[in-house]
N, CA and C atoms as an extended XYZ file, in Angstrom:
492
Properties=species:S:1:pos:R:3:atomname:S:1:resname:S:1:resid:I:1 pbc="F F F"
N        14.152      -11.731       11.766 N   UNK     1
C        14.161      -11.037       10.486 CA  UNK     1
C        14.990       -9.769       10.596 C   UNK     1
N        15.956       -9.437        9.528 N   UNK     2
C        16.754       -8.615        9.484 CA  UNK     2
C        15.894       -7.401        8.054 C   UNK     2
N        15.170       -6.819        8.908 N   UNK     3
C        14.362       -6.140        7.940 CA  UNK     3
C        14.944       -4.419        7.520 C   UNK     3
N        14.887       -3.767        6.562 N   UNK     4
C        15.111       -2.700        6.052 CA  UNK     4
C        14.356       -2.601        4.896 C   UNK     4
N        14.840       -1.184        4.715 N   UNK     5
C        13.544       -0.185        3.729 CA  UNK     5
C        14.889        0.345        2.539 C   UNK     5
N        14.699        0.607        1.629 N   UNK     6
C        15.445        1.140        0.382 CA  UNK     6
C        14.236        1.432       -0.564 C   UNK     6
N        14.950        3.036       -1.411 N   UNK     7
C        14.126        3.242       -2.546 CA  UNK     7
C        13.960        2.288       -3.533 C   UNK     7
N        12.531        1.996       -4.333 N   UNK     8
C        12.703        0.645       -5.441 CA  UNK     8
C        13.289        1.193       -6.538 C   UNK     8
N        13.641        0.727       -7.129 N   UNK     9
C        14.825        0.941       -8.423 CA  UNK     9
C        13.935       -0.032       -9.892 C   UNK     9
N        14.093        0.291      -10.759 N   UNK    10
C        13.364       -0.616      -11.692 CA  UNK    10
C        13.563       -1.703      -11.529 C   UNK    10
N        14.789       -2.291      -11.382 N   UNK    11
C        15.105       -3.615      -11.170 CA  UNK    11
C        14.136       -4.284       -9.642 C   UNK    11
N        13.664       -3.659       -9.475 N   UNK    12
C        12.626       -4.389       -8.080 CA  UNK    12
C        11.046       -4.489       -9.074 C   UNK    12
N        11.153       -3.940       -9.810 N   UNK    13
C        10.029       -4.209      -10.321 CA  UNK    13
C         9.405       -5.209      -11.000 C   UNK    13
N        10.362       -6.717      -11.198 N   UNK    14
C         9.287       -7.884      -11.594 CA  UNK    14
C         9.060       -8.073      -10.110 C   UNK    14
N        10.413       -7.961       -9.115 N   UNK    15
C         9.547       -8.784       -7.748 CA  UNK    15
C         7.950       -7.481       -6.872 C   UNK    15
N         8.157       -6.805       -7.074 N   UNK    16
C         6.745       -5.602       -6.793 CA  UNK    16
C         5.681       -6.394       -7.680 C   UNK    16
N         5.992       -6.419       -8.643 N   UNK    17
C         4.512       -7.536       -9.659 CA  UNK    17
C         4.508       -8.261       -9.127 C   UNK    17
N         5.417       -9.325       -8.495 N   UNK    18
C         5.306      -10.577       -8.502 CA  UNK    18
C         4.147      -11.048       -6.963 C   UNK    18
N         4.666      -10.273       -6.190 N   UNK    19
C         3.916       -9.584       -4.967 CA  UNK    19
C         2.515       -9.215       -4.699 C   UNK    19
N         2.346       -8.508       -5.749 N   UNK    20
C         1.003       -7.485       -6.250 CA  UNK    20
C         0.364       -8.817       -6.698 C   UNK    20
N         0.776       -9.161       -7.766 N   UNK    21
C        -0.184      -10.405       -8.230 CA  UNK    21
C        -0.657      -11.452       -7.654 C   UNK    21
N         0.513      -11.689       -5.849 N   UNK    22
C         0.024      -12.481       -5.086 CA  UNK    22
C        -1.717      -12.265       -4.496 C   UNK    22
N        -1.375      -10.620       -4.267 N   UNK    23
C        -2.472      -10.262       -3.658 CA  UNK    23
C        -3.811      -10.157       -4.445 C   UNK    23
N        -3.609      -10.200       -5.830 N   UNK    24
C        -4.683      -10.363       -6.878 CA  UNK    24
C        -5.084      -11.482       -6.716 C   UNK    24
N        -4.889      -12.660       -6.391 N   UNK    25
C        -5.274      -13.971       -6.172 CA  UNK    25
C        -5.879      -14.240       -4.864 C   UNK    25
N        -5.875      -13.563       -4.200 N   UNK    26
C        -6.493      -13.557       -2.412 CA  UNK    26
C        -7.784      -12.681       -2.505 C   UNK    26
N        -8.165      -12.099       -3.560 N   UNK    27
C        -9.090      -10.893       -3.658 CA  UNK    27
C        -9.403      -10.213       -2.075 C   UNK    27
N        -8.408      -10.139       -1.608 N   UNK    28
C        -8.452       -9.311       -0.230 CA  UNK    28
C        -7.884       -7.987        0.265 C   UNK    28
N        -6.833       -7.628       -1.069 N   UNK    29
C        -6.764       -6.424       -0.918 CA  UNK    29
C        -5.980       -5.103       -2.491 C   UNK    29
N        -6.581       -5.870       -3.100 N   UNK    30
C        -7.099       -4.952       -4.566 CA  UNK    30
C        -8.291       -5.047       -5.353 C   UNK    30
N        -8.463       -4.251       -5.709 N   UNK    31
C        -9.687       -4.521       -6.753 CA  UNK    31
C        -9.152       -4.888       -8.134 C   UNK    31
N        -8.237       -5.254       -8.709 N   UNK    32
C        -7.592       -5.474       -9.559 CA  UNK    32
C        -8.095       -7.174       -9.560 C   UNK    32
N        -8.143       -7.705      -10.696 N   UNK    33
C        -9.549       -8.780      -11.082 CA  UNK    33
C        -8.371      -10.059      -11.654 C   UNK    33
N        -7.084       -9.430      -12.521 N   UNK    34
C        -6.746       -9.950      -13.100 CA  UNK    34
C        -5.251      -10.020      -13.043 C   UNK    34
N        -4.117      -10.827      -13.039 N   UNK    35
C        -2.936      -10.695      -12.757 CA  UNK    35
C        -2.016       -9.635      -14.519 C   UNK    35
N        -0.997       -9.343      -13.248 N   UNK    36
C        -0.530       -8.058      -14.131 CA  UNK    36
C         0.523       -8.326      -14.758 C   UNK    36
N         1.194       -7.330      -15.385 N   UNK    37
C         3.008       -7.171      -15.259 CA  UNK    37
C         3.602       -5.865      -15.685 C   UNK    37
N         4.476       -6.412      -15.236 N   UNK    38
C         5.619       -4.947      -15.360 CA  UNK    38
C         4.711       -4.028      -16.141 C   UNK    38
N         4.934       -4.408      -17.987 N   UNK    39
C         4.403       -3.303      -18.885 CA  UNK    39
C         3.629       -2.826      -18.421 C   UNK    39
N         2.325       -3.023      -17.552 N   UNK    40
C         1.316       -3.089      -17.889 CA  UNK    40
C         1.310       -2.048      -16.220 C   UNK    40
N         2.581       -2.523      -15.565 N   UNK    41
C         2.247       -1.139      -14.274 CA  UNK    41
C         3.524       -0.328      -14.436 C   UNK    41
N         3.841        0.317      -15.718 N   UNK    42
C         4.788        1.294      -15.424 CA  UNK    42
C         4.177        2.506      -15.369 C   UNK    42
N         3.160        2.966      -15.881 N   UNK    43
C         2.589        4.194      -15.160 CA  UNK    43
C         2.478        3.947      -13.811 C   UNK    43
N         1.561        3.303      -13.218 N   UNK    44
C         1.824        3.098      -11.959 CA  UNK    44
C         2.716        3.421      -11.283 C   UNK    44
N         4.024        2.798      -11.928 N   UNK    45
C         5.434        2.738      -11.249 CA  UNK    45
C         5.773        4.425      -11.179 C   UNK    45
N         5.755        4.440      -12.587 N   UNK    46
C         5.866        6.564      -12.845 CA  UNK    46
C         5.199        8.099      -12.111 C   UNK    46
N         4.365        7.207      -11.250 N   UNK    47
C         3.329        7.976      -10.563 CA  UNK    47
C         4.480        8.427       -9.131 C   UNK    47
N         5.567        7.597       -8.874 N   UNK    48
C         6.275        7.576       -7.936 CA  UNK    48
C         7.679        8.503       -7.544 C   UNK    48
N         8.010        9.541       -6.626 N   UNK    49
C         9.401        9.978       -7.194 CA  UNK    49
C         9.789       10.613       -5.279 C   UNK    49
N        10.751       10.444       -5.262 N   UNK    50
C        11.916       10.048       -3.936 CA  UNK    50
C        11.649       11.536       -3.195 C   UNK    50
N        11.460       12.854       -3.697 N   UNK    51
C        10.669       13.590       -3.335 CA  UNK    51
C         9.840       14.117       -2.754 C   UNK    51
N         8.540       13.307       -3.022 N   UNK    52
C         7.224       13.869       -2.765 CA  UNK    52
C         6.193       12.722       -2.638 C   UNK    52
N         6.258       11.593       -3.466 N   UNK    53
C         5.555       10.230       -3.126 CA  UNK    53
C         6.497        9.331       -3.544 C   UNK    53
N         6.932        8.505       -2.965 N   UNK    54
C         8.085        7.490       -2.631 CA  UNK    54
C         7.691        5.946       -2.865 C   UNK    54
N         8.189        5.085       -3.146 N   UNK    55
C         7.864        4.019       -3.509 CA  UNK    55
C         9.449        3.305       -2.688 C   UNK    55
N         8.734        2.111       -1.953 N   UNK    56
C        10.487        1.534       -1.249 CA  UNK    56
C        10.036        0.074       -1.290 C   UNK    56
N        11.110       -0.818       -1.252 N   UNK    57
C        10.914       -1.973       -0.926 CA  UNK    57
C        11.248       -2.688        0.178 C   UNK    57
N        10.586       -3.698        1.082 N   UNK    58
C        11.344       -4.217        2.549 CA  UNK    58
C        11.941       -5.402        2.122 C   UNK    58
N        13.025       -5.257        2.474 N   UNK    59
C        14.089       -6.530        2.355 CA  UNK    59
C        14.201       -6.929        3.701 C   UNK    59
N        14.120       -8.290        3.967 N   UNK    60
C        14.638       -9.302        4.804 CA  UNK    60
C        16.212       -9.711        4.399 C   UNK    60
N        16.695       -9.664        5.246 N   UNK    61
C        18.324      -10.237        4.301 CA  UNK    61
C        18.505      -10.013        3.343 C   UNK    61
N        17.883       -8.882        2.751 N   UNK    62
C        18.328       -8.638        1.601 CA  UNK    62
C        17.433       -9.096        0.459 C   UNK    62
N        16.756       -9.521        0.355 N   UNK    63
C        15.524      -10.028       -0.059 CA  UNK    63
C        14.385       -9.411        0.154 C   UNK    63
N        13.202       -9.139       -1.187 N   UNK    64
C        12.270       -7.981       -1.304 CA  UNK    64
C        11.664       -9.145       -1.015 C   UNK    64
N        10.504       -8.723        0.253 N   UNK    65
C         9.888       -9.379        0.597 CA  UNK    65
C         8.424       -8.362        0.834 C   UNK    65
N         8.511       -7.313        0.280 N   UNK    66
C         7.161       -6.565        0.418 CA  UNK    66
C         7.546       -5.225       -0.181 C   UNK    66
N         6.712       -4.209       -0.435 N   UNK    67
C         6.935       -2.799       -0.608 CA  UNK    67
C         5.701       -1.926       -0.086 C   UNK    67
N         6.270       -0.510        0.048 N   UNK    68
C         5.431        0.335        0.673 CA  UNK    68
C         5.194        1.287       -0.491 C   UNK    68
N         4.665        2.087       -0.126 N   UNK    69
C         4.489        3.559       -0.945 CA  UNK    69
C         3.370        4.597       -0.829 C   UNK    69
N         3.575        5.684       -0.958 N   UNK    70
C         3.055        7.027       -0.518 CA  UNK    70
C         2.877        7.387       -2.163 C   UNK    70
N         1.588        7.187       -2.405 N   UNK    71
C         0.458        7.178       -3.839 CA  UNK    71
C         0.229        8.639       -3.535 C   UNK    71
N        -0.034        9.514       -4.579 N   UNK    72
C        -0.725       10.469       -4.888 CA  UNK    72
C        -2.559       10.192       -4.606 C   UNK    72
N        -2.960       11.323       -3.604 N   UNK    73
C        -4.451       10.639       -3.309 CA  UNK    73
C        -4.947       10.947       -4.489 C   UNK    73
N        -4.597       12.300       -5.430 N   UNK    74
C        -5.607       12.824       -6.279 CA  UNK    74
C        -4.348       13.789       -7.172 C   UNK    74
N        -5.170       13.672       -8.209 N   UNK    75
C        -3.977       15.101       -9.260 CA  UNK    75
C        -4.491       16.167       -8.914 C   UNK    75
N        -5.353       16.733       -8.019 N   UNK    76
C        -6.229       17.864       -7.577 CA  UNK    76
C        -4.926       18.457       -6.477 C   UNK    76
N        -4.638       19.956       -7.107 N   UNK    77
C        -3.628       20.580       -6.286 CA  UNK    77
C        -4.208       20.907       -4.549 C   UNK    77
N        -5.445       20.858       -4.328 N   UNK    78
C        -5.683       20.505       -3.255 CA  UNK    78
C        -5.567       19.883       -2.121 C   UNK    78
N        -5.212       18.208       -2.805 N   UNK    79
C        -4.509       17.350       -1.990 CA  UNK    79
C        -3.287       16.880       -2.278 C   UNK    79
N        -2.259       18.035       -2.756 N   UNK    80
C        -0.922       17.771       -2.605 CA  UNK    80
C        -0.350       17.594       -1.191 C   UNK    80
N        -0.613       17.488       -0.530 N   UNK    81
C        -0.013       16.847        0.916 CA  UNK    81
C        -0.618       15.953        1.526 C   UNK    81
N        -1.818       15.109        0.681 N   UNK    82
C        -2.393       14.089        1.050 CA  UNK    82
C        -1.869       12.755        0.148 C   UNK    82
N        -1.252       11.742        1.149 N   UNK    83
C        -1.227       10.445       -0.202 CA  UNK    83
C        -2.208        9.360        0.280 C   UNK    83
N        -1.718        8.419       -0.446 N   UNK    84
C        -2.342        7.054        0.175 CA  UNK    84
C        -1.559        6.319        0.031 C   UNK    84
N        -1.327        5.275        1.213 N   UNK    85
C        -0.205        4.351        1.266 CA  UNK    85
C        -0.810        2.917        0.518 C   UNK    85
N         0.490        2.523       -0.138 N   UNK    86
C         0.002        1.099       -0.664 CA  UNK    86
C         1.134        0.283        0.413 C   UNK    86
N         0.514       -0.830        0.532 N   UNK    87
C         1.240       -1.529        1.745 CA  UNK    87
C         0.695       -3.308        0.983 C   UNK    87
N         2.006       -3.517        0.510 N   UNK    88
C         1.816       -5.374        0.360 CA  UNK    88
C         2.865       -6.089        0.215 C   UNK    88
N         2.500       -7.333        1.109 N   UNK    89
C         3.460       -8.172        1.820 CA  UNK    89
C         3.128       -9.476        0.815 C   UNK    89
N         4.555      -10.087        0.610 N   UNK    90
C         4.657      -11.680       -0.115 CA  UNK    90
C         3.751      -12.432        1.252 C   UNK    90
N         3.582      -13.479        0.126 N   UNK    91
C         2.571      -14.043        1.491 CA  UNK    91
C         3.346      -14.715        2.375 C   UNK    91
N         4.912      -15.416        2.122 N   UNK    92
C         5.800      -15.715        2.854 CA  UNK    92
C         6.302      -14.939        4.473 C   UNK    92
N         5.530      -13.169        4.208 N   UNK    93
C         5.945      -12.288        4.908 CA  UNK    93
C         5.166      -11.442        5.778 C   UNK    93
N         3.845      -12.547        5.658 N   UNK    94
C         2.738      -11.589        6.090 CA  UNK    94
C         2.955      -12.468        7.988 C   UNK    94
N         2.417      -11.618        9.236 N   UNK    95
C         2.039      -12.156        9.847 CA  UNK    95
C         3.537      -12.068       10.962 C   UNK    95
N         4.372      -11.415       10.566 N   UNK    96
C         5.856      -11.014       11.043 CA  UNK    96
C         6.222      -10.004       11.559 C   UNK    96
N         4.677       -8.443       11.412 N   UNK    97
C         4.671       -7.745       12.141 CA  UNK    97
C         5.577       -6.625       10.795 C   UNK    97
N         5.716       -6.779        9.538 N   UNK    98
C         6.730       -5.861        8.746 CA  UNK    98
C         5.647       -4.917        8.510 C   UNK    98
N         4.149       -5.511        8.291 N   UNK    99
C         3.132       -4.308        7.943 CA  UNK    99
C         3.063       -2.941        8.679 C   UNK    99
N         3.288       -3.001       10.572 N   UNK   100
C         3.517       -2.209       11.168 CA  UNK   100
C         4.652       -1.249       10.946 C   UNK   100
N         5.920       -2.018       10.941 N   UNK   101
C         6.978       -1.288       10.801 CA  UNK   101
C         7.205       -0.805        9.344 C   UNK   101
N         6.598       -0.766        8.322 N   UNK   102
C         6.231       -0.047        6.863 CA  UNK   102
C         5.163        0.745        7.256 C   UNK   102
N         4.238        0.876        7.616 N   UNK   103
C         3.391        2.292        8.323 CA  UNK   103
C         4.085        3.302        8.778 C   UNK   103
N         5.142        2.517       10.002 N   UNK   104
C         5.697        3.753       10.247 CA  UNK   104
C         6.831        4.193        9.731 C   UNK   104
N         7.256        3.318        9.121 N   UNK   105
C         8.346        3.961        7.875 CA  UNK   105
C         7.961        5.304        7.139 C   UNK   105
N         6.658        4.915        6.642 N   UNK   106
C         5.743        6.004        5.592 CA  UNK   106
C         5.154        6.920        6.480 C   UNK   106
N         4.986        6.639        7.153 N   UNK   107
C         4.528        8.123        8.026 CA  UNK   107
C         5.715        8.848        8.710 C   UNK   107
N         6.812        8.438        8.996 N   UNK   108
C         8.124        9.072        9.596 CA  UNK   108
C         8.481        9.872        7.814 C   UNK   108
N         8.456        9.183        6.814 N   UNK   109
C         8.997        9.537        5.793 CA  UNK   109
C         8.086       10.697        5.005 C   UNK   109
N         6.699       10.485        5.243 N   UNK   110
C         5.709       11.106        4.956 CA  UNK   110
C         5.627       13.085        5.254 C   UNK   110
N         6.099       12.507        6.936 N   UNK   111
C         6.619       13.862        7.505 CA  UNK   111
C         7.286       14.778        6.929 C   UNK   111
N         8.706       13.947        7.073 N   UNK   112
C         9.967       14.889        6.477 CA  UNK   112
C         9.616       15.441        5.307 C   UNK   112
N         8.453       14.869        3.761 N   UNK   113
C         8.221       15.074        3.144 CA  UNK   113
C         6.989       16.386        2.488 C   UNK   113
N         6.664       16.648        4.230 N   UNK   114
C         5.737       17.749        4.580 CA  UNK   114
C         4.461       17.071        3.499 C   UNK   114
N         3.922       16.021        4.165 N   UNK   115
C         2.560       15.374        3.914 CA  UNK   115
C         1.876       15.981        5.208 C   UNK   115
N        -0.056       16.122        4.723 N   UNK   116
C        -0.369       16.209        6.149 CA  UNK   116
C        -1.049       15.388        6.267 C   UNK   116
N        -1.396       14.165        5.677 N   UNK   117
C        -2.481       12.830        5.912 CA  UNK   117
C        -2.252       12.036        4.750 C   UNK   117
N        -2.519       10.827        5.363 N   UNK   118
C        -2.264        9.950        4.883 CA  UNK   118
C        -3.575        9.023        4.835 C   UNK   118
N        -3.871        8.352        3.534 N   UNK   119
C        -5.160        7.595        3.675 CA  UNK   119
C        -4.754        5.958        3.198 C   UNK   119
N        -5.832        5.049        3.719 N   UNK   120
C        -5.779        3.882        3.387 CA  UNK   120
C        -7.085        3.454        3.269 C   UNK   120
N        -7.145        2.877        2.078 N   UNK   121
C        -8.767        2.147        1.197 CA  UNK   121
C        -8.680        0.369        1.951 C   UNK   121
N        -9.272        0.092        2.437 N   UNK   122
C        -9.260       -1.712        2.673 CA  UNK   122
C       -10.536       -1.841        2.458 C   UNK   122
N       -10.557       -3.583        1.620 N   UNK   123
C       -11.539       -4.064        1.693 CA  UNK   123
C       -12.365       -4.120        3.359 C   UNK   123
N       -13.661       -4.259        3.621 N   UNK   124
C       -14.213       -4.447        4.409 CA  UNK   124
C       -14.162       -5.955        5.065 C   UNK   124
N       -13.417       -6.643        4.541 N   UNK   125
C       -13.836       -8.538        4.480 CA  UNK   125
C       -12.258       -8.592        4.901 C   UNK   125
N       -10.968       -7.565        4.888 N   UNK   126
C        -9.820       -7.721        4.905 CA  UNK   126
C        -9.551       -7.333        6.738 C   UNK   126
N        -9.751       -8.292        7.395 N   UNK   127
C        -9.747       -7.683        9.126 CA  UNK   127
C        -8.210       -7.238        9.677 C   UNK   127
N        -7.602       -8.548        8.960 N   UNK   128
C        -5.841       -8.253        9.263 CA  UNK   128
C        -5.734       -6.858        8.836 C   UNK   128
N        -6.226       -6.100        7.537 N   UNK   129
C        -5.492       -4.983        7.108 CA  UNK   129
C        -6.007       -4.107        7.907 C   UNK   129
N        -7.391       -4.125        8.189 N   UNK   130
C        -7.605       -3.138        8.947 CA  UNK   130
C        -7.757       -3.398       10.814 C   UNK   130
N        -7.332       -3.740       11.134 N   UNK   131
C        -6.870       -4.322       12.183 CA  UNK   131
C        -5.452       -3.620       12.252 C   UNK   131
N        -4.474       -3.941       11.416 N   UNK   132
C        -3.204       -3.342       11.315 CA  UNK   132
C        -3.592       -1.685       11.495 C   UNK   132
N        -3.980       -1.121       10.770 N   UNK   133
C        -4.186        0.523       10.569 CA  UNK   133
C        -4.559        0.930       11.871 C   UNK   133
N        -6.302        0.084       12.427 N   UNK   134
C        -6.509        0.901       13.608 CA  UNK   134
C        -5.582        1.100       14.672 C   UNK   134
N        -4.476       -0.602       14.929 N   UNK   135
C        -3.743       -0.562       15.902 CA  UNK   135
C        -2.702        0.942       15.287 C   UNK   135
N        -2.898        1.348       14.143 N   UNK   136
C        -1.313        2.643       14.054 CA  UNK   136
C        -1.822        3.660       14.115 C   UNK   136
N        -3.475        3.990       15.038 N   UNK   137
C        -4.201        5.111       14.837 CA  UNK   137
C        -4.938        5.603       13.843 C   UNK   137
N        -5.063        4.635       12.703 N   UNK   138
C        -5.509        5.243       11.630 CA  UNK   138
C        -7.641        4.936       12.055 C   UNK   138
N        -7.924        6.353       12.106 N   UNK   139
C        -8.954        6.200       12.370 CA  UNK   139
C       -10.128        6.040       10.710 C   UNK   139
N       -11.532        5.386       11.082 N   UNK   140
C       -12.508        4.938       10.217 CA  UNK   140
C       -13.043        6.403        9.638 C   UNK   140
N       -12.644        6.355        8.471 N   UNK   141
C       -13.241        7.892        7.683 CA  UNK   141
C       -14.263        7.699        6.614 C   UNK   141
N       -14.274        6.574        6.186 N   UNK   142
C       -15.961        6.369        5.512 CA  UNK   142
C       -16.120        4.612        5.064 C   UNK   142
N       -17.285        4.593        4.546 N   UNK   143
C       -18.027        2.916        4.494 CA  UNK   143
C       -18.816        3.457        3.164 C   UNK   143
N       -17.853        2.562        2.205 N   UNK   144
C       -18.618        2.196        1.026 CA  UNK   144
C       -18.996        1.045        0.615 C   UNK   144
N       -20.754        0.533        0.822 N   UNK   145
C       -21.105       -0.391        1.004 CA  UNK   145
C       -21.402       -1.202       -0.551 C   UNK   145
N       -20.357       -2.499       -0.562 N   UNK   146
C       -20.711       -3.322       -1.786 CA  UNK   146
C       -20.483       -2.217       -2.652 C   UNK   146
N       -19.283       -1.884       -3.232 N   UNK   147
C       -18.929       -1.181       -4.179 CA  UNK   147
C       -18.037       -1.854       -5.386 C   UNK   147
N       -17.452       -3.077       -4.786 N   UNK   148
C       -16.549       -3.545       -5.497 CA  UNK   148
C       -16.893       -5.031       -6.138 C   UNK   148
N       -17.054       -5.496       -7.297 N   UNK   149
C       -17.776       -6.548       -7.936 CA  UNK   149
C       -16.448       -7.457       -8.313 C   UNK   149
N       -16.243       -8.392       -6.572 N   UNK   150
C       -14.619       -9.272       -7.033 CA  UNK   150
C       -15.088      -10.752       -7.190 C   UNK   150
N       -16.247      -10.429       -8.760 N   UNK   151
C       -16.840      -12.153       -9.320 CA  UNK   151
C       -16.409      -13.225       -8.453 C   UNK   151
N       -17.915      -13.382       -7.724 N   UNK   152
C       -17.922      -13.818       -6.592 CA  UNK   152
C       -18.370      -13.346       -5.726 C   UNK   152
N       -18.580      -12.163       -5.160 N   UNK   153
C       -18.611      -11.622       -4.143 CA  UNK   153
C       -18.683      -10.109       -4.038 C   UNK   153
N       -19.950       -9.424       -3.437 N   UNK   154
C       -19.292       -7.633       -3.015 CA  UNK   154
C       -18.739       -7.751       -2.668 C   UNK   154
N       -18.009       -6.397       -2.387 N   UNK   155
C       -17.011       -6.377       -1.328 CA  UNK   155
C       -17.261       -4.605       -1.044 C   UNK   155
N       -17.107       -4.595        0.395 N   UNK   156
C       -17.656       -3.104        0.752 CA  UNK   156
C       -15.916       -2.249        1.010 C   UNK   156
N       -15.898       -0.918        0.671 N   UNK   157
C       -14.622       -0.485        0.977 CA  UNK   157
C       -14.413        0.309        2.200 C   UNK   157
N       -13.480        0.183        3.039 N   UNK   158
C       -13.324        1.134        3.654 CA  UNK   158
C       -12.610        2.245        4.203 C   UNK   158
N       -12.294        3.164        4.143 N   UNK   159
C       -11.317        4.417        4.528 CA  UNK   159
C       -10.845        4.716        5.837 C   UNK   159
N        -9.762        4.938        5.958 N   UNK   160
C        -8.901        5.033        6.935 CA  UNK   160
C        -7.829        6.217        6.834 C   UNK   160
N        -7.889        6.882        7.904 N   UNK   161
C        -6.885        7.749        7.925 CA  UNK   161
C        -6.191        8.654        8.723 C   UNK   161
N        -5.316        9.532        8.788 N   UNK   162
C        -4.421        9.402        9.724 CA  UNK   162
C        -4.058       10.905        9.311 C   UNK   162
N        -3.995       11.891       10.381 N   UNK   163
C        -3.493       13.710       10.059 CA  UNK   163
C        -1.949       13.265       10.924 C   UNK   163
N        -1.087       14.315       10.496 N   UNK   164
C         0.205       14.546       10.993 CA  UNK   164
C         0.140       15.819       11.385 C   UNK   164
């Protein structure tokens, strides 16, 4: 795999849905119940800026095959140097080792950006995701038990995170 990182541009944004909605169907790592689109995540998308919280996509050959991003944890001027990374892979792309190398994309990028932590929410039932984090140091920062109602099933959340 010939993998790289670039800022997303609107035009990445049906394949970012298209992605996202994979992972809405796995109920393994959103709480999001129902498949989306574009309209419907451009705030989302707007929450994002090259700056200060970054939004990128990983291309394989050139081909978006996942995206990263450094989320605002909170609108609380408090945790302006705290984000939370969103990290999701096509399912074509999972299992290739890109999840690692998008961690540390966002935390090398995170830096320069004078972040001082970085957090990550995973389901409790999601072992790959958090499996991935602990191996990048991201240590266990809280257990919220059966919080999430993904019809069908609790699902407990858990926090992860990481100081620079």
């Amino acid at each position: 795999m010939s993998v790289s990182f670039r800022l997303a541009t609107a035009a990445d944004q049906p394949r970012i849905v298209e992605i996202y909605n994979q992972a809405i169907a796995t109920k393994g790592s959103t709480a999001d119940l129902t498949v989306t689109t574009v309209a419907q995540r451009q705030s989302w998308f707007a929450e994002f800026s090259a700056d200060h919280f970054p939004l990128w996509v990983i291309a394989d050959e050139g081909r978006v095959v996942g995206y990263v991003g450094l989320e605002p944890y909170s609108d609380r001027a408090a945790y302006a140097q705290t984000a939370e990374i969103a990290l999701y892979l096509a399912s074509e792309a999972q299992g290739h080792h890109l999840g690692g190398q998008a961690i540390q994309w966002a935390e090398s990028a995170g830096k320069r950006l004078g972040l001082h932590a970085i957090i990550s929410r995973i389901f409790g039932h999601n072992q790959a995701s958090r499996h991935l984090f602990e191996k990048h140091g991201y240590e266990h920062w809280g257990h919220l038990p059966a919080i999430a109602d993904m019809q069908g099933f609790s699902a407990d959340l858990e926090v992860y995170g990481k100081h620079f």
